[in-house]
C-alpha positions as CSV (number, residue, x, y, z in Angstrom):
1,X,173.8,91.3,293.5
2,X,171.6,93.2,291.1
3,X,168.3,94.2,292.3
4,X,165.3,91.7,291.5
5,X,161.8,93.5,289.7
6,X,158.9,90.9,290.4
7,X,155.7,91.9,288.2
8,X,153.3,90.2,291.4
9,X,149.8,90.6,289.7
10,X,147.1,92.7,289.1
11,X,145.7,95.0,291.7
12,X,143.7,98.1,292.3
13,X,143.2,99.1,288.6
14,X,147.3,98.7,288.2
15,X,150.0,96.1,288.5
16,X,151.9,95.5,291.8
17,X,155.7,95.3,291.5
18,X,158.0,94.4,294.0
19,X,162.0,94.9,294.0
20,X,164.0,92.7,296.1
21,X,167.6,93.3,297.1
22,X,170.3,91.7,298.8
23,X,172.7,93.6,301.1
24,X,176.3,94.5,299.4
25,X,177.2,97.1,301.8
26,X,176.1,98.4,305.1
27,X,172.8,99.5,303.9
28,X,170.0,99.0,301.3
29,X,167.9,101.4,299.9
30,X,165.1,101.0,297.7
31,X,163.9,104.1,295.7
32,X,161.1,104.2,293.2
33,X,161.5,106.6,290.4
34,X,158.5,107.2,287.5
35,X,160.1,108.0,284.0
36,X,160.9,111.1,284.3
37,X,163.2,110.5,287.1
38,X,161.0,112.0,289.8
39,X,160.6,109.9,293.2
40,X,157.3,108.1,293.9
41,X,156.3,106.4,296.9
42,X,157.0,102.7,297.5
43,X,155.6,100.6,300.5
44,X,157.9,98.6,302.4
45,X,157.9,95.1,302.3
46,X,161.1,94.6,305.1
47,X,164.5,94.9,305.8
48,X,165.4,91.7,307.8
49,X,169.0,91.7,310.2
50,X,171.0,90.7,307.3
51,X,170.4,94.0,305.3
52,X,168.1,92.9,302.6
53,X,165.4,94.9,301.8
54,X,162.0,94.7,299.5
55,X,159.5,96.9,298.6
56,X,156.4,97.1,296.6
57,X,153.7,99.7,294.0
58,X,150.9,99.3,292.5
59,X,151.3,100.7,289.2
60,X,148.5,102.5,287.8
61,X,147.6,104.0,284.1
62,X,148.4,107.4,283.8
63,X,151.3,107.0,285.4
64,X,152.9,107.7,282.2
65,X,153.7,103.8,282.6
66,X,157.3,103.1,283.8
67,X,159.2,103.4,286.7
């Protein structure tokens, strides 16, 4: 299953998004990446005994606005 992007509402001067993803193989990974490809950190919402995973950013302007 394709990842799901969740736009979750305004918070600290940004917008929170969340990604949510269901297991295909043995593991799931979720990586945040800004526009320019670079990584940027992402809190982790859980990975539950089934595999899936979720995790969460507050977007914030200046952050050249994509991810």
């Amino acid at each position: 299953h394709d990842p799901l992007l969740v736009l979750d509402g305004l918070e600290d001067s940004g917008i929170r998004l969340k990604c949510l993803s269901e297991r295909l193989f043995s593991e799931v990974k979720v990586l945040w990446v800004d526009g320019k490809g670079r990584n940027i950190t992402g809190n982790l919402l859980s990975t539950d005994t089934s595999g899936n995973a979720g995790s969460s950013l507050v977007l914030k302007a200046g952050s050249g606005n994509a991810v």
